[in-house]
DODREN-336367 format. One record per residue (C-alpha): x, y, z; residue number from 0. Coordinates in steps of 0.5 Angstrom, whole numbers, always signed. Example, Ala and Ser with C-alpha at 12.3 -4.5 7.8 and 13.67 -1.06 7.14 Angstrom:
BEGIN
     u     v     w   n
   +25    -9   +16   0
   +27    -2   +14   1
This chain:
BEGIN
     u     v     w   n
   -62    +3   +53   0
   -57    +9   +53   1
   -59   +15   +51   2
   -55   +22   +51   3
   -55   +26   +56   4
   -59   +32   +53   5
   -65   +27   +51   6
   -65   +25   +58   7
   -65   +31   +60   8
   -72   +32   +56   9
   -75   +26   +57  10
   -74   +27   +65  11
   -79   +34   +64  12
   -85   +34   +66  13
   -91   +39   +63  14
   -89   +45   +68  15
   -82   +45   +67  16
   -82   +44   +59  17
   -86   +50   +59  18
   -81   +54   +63  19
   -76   +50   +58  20
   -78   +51   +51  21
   -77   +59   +51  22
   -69   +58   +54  23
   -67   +52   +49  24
   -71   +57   +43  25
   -67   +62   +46  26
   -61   +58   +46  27
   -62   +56   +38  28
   -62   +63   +35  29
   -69   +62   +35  30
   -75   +66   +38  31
   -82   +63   +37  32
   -87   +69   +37  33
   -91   +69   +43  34
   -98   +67   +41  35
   -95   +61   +38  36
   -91   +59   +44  37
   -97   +55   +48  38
   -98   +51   +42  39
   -90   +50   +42  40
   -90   +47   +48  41
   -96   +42   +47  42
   -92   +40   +41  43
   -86   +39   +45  44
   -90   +36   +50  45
   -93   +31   +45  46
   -86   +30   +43  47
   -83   +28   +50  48
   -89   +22   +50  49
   -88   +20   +44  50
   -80   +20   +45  51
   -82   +16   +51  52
   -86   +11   +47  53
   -81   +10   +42  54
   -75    +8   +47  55
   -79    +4   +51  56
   -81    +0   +45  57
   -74    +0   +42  58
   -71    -3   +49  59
   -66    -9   +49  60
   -66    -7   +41  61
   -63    +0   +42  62
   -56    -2   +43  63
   -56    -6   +36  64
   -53    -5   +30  65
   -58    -3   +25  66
   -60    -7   +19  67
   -59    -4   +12  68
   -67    -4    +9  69
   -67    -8    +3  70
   -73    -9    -1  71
């Protein structure tokens, strides 16, 4: 699956380098999380990675198709 460079930056993380990460994009936004809120931040990031992860593996060869538009 093709991703962009910036999501595969992300998914390459690992917990220790997204907790030096998540300040510097923060920063890199605009935005300043307060520090009592940053380590619960970064678990939230963390879980997003792994369900990021999850979805990309599932989409696999499916990824690159055009989508269906939904019809009820």
């Amino acid at each position: 699956m093709a991703l962009d460079a910036e999501t595969t930056a992300f998914l390459a993380l690992d917990d220790f380098e997204m907790a030096a990460w998540a300040p510097r994009r923060a920063a890199e936004q605009g935005v300043e999380p307060p520090a009592p809120a940053l380590p619960g931040v970064i678990d939230n990031l963390v879980l997003l990675r792994s369900q990021t992860a999850l979805f990309v593996a599932a989409l696999g060869e499916a990824a690159g198709e055009t989508p269906e538009t939904f019809q009820p």
